[in-house]
C-alpha positions in Angstrom: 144.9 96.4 160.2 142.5 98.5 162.6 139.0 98.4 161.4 137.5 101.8 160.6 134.7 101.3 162.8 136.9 100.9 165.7 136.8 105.0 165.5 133.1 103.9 167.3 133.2 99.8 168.3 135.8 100.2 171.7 136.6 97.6 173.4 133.6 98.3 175.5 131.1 98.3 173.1 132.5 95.3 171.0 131.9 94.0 174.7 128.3 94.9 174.9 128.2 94.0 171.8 129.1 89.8 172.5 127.3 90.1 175.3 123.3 91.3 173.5 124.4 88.7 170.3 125.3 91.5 167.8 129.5 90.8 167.9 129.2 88.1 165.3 127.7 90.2 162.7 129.6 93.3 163.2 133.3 91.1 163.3 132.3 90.0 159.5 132.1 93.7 158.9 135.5 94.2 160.2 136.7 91.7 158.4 135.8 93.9 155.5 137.6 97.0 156.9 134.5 98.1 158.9 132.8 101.3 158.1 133.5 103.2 155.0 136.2 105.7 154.4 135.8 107.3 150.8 133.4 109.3 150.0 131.4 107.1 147.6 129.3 109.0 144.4 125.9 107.4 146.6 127.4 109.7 149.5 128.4 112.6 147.4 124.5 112.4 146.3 123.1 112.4 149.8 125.1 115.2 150.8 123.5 117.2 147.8 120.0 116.3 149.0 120.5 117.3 152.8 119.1 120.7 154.7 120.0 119.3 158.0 123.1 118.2 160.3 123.9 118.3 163.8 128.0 118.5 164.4 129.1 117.3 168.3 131.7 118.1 169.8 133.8 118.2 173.0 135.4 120.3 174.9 139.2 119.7 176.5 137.8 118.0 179.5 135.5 116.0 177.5 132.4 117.4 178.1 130.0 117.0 174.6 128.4 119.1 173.0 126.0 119.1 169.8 124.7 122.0 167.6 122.3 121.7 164.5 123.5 123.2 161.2 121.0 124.3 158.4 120.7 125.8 154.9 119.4 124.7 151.2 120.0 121.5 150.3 123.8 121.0 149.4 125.2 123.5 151.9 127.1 121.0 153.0 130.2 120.8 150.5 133.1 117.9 149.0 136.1 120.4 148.5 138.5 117.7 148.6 139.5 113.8 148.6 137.8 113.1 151.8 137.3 116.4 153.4 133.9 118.2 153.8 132.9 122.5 154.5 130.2 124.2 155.1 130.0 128.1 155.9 129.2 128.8 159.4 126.9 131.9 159.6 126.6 134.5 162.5 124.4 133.4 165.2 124.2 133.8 168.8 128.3 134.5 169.1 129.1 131.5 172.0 131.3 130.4 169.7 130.8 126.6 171.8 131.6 124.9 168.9 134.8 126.8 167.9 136.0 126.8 171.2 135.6 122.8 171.5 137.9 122.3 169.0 140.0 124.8 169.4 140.9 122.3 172.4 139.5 119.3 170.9 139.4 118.6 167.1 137.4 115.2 166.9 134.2 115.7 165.5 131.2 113.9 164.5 128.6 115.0 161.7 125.0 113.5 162.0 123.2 114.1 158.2 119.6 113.6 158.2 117.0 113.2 155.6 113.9 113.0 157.2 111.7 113.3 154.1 112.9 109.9 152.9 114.3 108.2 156.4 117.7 108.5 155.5 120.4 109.1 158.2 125.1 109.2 157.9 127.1 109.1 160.9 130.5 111.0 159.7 133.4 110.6 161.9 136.3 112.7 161.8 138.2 115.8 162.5 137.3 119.5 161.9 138.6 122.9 162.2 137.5 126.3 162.3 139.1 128.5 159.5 138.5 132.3 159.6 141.0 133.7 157.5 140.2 132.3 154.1 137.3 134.8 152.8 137.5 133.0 149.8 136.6 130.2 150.7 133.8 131.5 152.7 132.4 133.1 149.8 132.6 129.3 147.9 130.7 127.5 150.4 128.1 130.4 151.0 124.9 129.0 149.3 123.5 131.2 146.4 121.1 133.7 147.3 120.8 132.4 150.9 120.0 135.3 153.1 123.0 134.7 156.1 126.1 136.2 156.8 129.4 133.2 156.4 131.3 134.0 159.3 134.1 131.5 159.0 134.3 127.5 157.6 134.3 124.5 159.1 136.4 122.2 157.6 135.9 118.5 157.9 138.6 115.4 157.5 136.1 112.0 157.2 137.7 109.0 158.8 134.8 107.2 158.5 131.2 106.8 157.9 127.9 104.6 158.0 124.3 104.7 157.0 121.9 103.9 159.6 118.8 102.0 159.1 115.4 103.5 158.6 113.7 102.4 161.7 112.0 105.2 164.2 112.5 108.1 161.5 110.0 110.4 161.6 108.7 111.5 157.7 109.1 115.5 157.8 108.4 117.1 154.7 110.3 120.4 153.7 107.7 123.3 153.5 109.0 124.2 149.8 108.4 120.9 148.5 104.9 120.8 150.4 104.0 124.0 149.1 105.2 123.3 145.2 102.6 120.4 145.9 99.1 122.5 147.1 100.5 124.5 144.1 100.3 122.0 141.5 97.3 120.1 143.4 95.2 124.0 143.1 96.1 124.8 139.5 94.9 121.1 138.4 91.5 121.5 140.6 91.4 124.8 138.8 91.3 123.3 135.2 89.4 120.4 136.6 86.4 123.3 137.8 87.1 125.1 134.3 86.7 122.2 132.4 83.2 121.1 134.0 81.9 124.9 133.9 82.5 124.8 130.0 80.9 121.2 130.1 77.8 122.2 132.3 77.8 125.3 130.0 77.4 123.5 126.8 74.9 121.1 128.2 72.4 123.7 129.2 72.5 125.4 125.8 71.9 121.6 124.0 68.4 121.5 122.6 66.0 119.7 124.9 
Protein backbone atom coordinates (compact mmCIF):
# COMPACT_ATOMS: atom_id res chain seq x y z
CA UNK A 1 0.00 0.00 0.00
CA UNK A 2 1.32 3.59 -0.98
CA UNK A 3 2.19 5.59 2.09
CA UNK A 4 0.19 8.74 2.47
CA UNK A 5 3.15 10.76 2.70
CA UNK A 6 4.27 9.71 -0.60
CA UNK A 7 1.69 12.69 -1.69
CA UNK A 8 5.23 14.76 -0.43
CA UNK A 9 8.30 12.03 0.05
CA UNK A 10 9.03 11.37 -4.18
CA UNK A 11 11.42 9.40 -5.03
CA UNK A 12 13.68 12.32 -5.01
CA UNK A 13 13.27 13.40 -1.77
CA UNK A 14 13.15 9.90 -0.13
CA UNK A 15 16.57 10.19 -2.10
CA UNK A 16 17.79 13.31 -0.39
CA UNK A 17 16.46 11.96 2.29
CA UNK A 18 19.09 8.52 2.49
CA UNK A 19 21.55 10.60 1.46
CA UNK A 20 21.36 13.66 4.79
CA UNK A 21 20.50 10.35 7.34
CA UNK A 22 16.71 11.17 7.76
CA UNK A 23 15.39 7.92 5.33
CA UNK A 24 15.56 5.54 8.27
CA UNK A 25 13.28 7.43 10.49
CA UNK A 26 10.79 8.53 7.95
CA UNK A 27 10.54 4.60 6.36
CA UNK A 28 9.24 3.52 10.11
CA UNK A 29 6.72 6.15 9.51
CA UNK A 30 5.64 4.60 6.40
CA UNK A 31 5.56 1.59 7.77
CA UNK A 32 2.75 3.07 9.74
CA UNK A 33 0.82 4.41 6.67
CA UNK A 34 2.78 7.72 6.73
CA UNK A 35 1.10 10.88 7.27
CA UNK A 36 -2.40 11.14 8.52
CA UNK A 37 -5.57 10.99 6.58
CA UNK A 38 -8.69 11.56 8.96
CA UNK A 39 -9.37 14.38 10.44
CA UNK A 40 -8.61 13.55 14.07
CA UNK A 41 -10.87 15.56 17.04
CA UNK A 42 -6.90 17.16 17.99
CA UNK A 43 -7.25 18.47 14.27
CA UNK A 44 -10.79 19.44 14.28
CA UNK A 45 -9.63 21.53 17.51
CA UNK A 46 -6.76 23.26 15.75
CA UNK A 47 -8.79 24.25 12.90
CA UNK A 48 -11.15 26.02 15.50
CA UNK A 49 -8.28 27.95 17.03
CA UNK A 50 -6.76 29.23 13.57
CA UNK A 51 -7.08 33.04 11.96
CA UNK A 52 -4.47 32.24 9.47
CA UNK A 53 -3.74 29.91 6.24
CA UNK A 54 -1.93 30.29 3.08
CA UNK A 55 -3.48 27.91 0.19
CA UNK A 56 -0.77 27.26 -2.96
CA UNK A 57 -1.51 26.44 -5.91
CA UNK A 58 -0.45 25.86 -9.49
CA UNK A 59 -1.33 26.73 -12.58
CA UNK A 60 -1.60 24.15 -15.83
CA UNK A 61 2.02 24.63 -16.67
CA UNK A 62 3.03 24.20 -13.20
CA UNK A 63 3.91 27.38 -12.14
CA UNK A 64 2.96 27.85 -8.08
CA UNK A 65 1.36 30.09 -6.54
CA UNK A 66 0.46 30.87 -2.76
CA UNK A 67 -2.15 33.30 -1.32
CA UNK A 68 -2.90 33.94 2.47
CA UNK A 69 -6.47 33.44 3.80
CA UNK A 70 -7.75 35.19 6.96
CA UNK A 71 -10.78 35.69 9.25
CA UNK A 72 -11.86 34.88 13.10
CA UNK A 73 -10.69 31.97 14.39
CA UNK A 74 -12.69 28.87 12.91
CA UNK A 75 -13.32 30.32 9.47
CA UNK A 76 -11.98 27.58 8.31
CA UNK A 77 -14.80 24.78 8.34
CA UNK A 78 -15.23 20.41 8.64
CA UNK A 79 -18.50 20.20 6.40
CA UNK A 80 -17.77 16.64 5.69
CA UNK A 81 -15.85 13.21 6.33
CA UNK A 82 -12.57 14.62 5.27
CA UNK A 83 -13.42 17.68 3.36
CA UNK A 84 -12.74 21.29 4.46
CA UNK A 85 -14.48 25.17 3.27
CA UNK A 86 -13.97 28.34 3.92
CA UNK A 87 -15.83 31.37 2.24
CA UNK A 88 -13.68 33.25 -0.13
CA UNK A 89 -14.43 37.03 0.23
CA UNK A 90 -14.10 39.75 -2.56
CA UNK A 91 -10.74 41.06 -2.89
CA UNK A 92 -8.57 42.31 -5.52
CA UNK A 93 -10.65 40.25 -8.45
CA UNK A 94 -7.32 38.28 -10.12
CA UNK A 95 -9.05 35.40 -9.46
CA UNK A 96 -5.15 33.52 -9.48
CA UNK A 97 -6.32 31.10 -7.31
CA UNK A 98 -9.61 30.14 -9.11
CA UNK A 99 -7.97 30.15 -12.23
CA UNK A 100 -5.14 27.64 -11.00
CA UNK A 101 -7.43 25.17 -10.34
CA UNK A 102 -9.67 25.61 -12.66
CA UNK A 103 -6.59 23.93 -14.64
CA UNK A 104 -5.08 22.38 -11.76
CA UNK A 105 -7.02 21.05 -8.67
CA UNK A 106 -4.10 19.86 -6.25
CA UNK A 107 -3.85 22.05 -3.51
CA UNK A 108 -1.95 22.49 -0.37
CA UNK A 109 -3.32 24.33 2.93
CA UNK A 110 -0.56 25.72 5.34
CA UNK A 111 -2.56 26.46 8.99
CA UNK A 112 -0.63 28.48 11.34
CA UNK A 113 -0.80 29.23 14.91
CA UNK A 114 1.74 31.51 15.66
CA UNK A 115 0.53 32.44 19.16
CA UNK A 116 1.42 28.99 20.41
CA UNK A 117 3.98 27.67 17.52
CA UNK A 118 1.74 25.47 16.00
CA UNK A 119 1.80 24.71 12.24
CA UNK A 120 -0.50 21.58 9.66
CA UNK A 121 0.59 20.93 6.23
CA UNK A 122 -2.96 19.82 4.50
CA UNK A 123 -2.60 18.06 1.20
CA UNK A 124 -5.27 17.69 -1.10
CA UNK A 125 -7.64 18.74 -3.70
CA UNK A 126 -9.87 21.86 -3.90
CA UNK A 127 -12.46 23.56 -5.94
CA UNK A 128 -14.05 26.71 -6.42
CA UNK A 129 -17.87 26.52 -6.08
CA UNK A 130 -19.91 29.64 -6.95
CA UNK A 131 -23.28 28.58 -7.37
CA UNK A 132 -24.19 27.27 -3.94
CA UNK A 133 -25.27 30.68 -2.01
CA UNK A 134 -26.21 28.55 0.63
CA UNK A 135 -23.42 27.31 1.38
CA UNK A 136 -21.76 30.61 1.23
CA UNK A 137 -23.89 31.96 3.68
CA UNK A 138 -22.82 28.67 6.22
CA UNK A 139 -19.29 29.26 6.04
CA UNK A 140 -19.49 33.14 6.20
CA UNK A 141 -18.25 33.89 9.85
CA UNK A 142 -20.82 35.71 12.14
CA UNK A 143 -20.78 39.21 12.14
CA UNK A 144 -17.46 39.39 10.09
CA UNK A 145 -17.62 42.53 8.02
CA UNK A 146 -16.64 40.83 4.23
CA UNK A 147 -18.60 39.97 1.36
CA UNK A 148 -18.43 35.60 0.62
CA UNK A 149 -17.94 35.62 -2.90
CA UNK A 150 -17.85 31.87 -3.60
CA UNK A 151 -16.28 28.52 -1.43
CA UNK A 152 -13.52 26.76 -1.60
CA UNK A 153 -13.95 23.39 -0.99
CA UNK A 154 -11.20 21.15 0.21
CA UNK A 155 -10.75 17.10 -0.18
CA UNK A 156 -7.66 16.16 2.64
CA UNK A 157 -5.50 13.33 1.41
CA UNK A 158 -3.32 13.95 3.97
CA UNK A 159 -1.76 15.92 6.71
CA UNK A 160 1.13 16.44 9.31
CA UNK A 161 2.10 18.74 12.14
CA UNK A 162 5.31 20.29 11.94
CA UNK A 163 7.64 20.92 14.75
CA UNK A 164 7.88 24.11 16.68
CA UNK A 165 11.37 25.15 15.80
CA UNK A 166 11.95 28.88 14.12
CA UNK A 167 8.15 29.96 14.87
CA UNK A 168 7.90 33.25 15.63
CA UNK A 169 5.25 34.01 18.89
CA UNK A 170 2.76 36.62 17.35
CA UNK A 171 0.03 37.55 19.58
CA UNK A 172 -3.48 38.41 18.06
CA UNK A 173 -4.24 42.09 18.85
CA UNK A 174 -7.72 41.03 20.58
CA UNK A 175 -6.23 38.77 22.87
CA UNK A 176 -3.36 41.46 23.63
CA UNK A 177 -5.86 44.06 24.17
CA UNK A 178 -8.47 41.84 26.49
CA UNK A 179 -4.99 41.60 28.49
CA UNK A 180 -4.01 45.68 29.02
CA UNK A 181 -7.76 45.53 29.75
CA UNK A 182 -7.74 43.21 32.61
CA UNK A 183 -3.98 44.33 33.53
CA UNK A 184 -5.66 48.42 33.83
CA UNK A 185 -8.87 47.53 35.66
CA UNK A 186 -6.72 45.43 38.34
CA UNK A 187 -4.04 48.50 38.64
CA UNK A 188 -7.19 50.49 39.09
CA UNK A 189 -8.55 48.65 42.23
CA UNK A 190 -4.90 48.11 43.23
CA UNK A 191 -4.61 52.43 43.27
CA UNK A 192 -8.32 52.47 44.81
CA UNK A 193 -7.52 50.22 47.36
CA UNK A 194 -4.23 52.06 48.65
CA UNK A 195 -6.10 55.64 48.33
CA UNK A 196 -8.80 54.29 50.83
CA UNK A 197 -5.72 52.76 52.83
CA UNK A 198 -3.55 56.02 52.78
CA UNK A 199 -6.95 57.71 53.58
CA UNK A 200 -7.71 55.96 56.62
CA UNK A 201 -4.14 56.21 57.89
CA UNK A 202 -4.01 60.00 57.86
CA UNK A 203 -7.31 60.24 59.77
CA UNK A 204 -5.79 57.62 62.63
CA UNK A 205 -5.03 59.45 65.83
CA UNK A 206 -1.31 60.31 66.13
Amino acid sequence: MTPASDVAFTPTVKALQAARGSREAYARMEERGGFRTALTDDFVAFLATIDTAYLATSNAAGQPYAQHRGGPRGFIRVIGEGTLAFADYSGNRQYITSGNLADNPRAFLFLMDYANSRRIKVWGRARVVRDDPALVAQLMPEGYQARGEQAIVFEVEAWDSNCPQHIPVKLDRTDVAATVARLEDRIATLEAENMALRGRLERKPQ
